[in-house]
C-alpha positions in Angstrom: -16.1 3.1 -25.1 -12.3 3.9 -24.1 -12.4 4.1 -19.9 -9.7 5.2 -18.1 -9.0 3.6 -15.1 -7.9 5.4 -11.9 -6.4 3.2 -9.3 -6.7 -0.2 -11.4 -4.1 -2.4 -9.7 -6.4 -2.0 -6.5 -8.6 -4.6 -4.9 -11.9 -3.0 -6.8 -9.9 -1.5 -9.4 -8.8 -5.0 -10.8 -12.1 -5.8 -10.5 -13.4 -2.8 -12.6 -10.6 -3.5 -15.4 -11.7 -7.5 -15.4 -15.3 -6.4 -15.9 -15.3 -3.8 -18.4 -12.4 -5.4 -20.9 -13.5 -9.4 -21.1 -17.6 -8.6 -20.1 -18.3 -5.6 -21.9 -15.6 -5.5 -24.5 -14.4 -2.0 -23.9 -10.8 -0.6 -24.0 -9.8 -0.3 -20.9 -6.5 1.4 -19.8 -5.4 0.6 -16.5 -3.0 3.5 -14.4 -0.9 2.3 -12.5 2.7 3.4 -10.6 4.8 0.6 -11.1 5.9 -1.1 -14.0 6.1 -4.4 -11.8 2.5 -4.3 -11.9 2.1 -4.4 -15.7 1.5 -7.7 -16.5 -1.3 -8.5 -13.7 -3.3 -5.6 -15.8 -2.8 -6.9 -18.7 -3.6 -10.0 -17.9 -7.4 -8.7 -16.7 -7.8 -7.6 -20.5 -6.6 -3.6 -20.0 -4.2 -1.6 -21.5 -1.8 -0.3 -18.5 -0.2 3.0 -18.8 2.5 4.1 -16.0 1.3 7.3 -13.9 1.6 8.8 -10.6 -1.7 10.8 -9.1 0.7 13.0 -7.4 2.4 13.9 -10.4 1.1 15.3 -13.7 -0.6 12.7 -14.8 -2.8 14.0 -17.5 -1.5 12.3 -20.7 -3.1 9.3 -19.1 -6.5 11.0 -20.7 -5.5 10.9 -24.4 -8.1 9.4 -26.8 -10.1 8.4 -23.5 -14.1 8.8 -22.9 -15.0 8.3 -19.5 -13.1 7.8 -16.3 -13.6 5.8 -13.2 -11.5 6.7 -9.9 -11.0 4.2 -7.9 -7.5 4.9 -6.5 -7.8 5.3 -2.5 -4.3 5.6 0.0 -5.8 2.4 1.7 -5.9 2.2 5.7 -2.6 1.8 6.4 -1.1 5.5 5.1 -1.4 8.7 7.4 -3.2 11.9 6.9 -0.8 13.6 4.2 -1.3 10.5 2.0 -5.2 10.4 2.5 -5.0 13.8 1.3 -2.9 14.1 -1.3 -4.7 10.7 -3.4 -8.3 10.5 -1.7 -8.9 14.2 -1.7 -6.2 15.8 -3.9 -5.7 12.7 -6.9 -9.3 13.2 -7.2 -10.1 16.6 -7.8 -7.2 16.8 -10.0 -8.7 13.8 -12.4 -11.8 15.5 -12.2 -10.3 19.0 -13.2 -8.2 17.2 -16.0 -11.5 15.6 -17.5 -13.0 18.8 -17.5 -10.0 20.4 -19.3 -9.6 17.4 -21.7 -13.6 17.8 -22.2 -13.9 13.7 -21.2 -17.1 14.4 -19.7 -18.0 11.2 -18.2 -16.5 10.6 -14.5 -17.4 8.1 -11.8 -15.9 8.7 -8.8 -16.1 6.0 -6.1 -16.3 8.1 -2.6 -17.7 6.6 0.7 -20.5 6.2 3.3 -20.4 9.3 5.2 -18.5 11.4 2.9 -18.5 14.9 4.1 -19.8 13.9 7.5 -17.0 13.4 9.5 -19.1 13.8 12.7 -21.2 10.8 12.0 -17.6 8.5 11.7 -15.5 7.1 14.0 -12.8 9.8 14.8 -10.5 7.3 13.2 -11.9 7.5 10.2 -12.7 11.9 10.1 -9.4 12.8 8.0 -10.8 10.5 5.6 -14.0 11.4 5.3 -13.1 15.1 5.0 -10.9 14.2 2.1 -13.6 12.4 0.3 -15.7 15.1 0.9 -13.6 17.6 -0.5 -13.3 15.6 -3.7 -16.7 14.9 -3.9 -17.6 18.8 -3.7 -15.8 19.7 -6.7 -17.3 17.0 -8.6 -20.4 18.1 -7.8 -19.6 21.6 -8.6 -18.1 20.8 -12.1 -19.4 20.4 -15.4 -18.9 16.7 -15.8 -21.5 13.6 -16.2 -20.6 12.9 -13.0 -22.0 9.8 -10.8 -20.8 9.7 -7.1 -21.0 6.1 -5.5 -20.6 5.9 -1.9 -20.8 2.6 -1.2 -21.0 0.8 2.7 -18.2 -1.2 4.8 -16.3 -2.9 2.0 -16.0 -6.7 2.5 -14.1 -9.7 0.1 -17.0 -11.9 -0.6 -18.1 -12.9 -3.7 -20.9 -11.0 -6.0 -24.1 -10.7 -5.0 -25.2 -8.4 -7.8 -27.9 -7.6 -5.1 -28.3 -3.9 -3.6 -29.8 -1.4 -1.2 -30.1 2.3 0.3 -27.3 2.1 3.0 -27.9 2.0 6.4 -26.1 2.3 9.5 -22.8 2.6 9.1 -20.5 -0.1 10.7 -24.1 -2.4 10.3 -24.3 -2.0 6.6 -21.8 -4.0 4.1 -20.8 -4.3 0.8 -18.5 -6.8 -1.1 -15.6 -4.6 -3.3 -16.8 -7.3 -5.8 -20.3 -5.8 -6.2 -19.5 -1.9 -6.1 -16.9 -2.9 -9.1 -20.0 -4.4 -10.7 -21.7 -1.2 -9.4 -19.4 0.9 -11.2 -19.6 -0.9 -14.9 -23.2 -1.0 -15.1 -23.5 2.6 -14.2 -20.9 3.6 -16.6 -23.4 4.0 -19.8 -26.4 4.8 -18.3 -27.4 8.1 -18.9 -30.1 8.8 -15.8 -26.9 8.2 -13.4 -25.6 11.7 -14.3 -25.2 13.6 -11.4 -26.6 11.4 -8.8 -25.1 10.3 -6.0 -25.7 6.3 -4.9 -25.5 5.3 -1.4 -25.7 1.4 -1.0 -25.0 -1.3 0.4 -25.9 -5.4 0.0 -29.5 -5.6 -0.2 -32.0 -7.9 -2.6 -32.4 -5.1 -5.8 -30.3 -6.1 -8.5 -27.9 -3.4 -9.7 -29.2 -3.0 -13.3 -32.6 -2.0 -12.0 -31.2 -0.1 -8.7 -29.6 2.5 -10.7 -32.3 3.5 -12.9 
């Protein structure tokens, strides 16, 4: 399977690009902004290709098969920049799948997406955004999963999951929902589900079917 990459030089987009090109064996190519950042990539096994989400970035898609987003503006940006990668970024990669008939998409979301309210007021612009993005997934044509993984933390692996709970209580390692993301990839009775987990004691293979 060719996979496109969205976001690979981040902490679970690495990760994702590690997994899938030396464990599964698949051709990976990594987008990325900066050409600086080439040689980490391919180093995790991918094939990087330079891109900008706020640009046109649709030649990225040529000869590809599936796509995983996994770009995010990180905690540190404002509002405009939540909006324009979390939100905008990924409704344009979906729309571009769509148009380039690459029909499988994961798109890694959030706990509380769409549900503002139920967040810190910290954290509302970004879980609008996510929302937003989420909604025209849902809405398109697409083999779509939505993962909406808990509190992201740097341990290790556990390979073990749950149903999320309370946010701010509930955790998961970037490590695992990057495992998350690669098993899911090929399964067929993920399309058009949304996942909500967290660390738990199911393994992933069997949590997703």
């Amino acid at each position: 399977m060719n996979v496109l990459v969205i976001g690979a030089n981040g902490q679970i987009g690495q990760q994702i690009v590690h997994y899938l090109a030396i464990e599964k064996g698949y051709f990976v190519r990594a987008m990325i902004r900066k050409a600086e950042q080439i040689e980490q990539l391919e180093k995790l096994g991918a094939k990087p290709i330079i891109a900008d989400l706020e640009k046109d970035f649709s030649y990225a898609y040529d000869g590809i098969e599936a796509v995983i987003f996994a770009a995010g503006s990180g905690g540190h940006t404002g509002p405009e920049k939540t909006i324009s990668v979390d939100q905008e970024g990924a409704i344009k990669a979906a729309q571009i799948a769509e148009e380039k008939g690459v029909k499988r998409f994961i798109l890694i979301s959030t706990i509380l997406s769409g549900e503002p309210e139920k967040g810190p007021q910290s954290l509302a612009n970004y879980l609008e955004a996510k929302g937003k993005a989420d909604e025209v997934v849902i809405a398109s044509q697409l083999d779509y999963t939505i993962l909406r993984p808990a509190t992201l933390t740097n341990e290790s692996a556990t390979g073990l999951v749950d149903d999320a709970g309370e946010l701010g209580k509930a955790t998961i390692t970037r490590a695992d929902v990057a495992k998350f993301a690669c098993e899911v990839l090929p399964e067929k009775s993920s399309y058009k589900k949304i996942y909500t987990f967290q660390n738990g004691q199911i393994p992933i293979e069997t949590y997703i079917q």
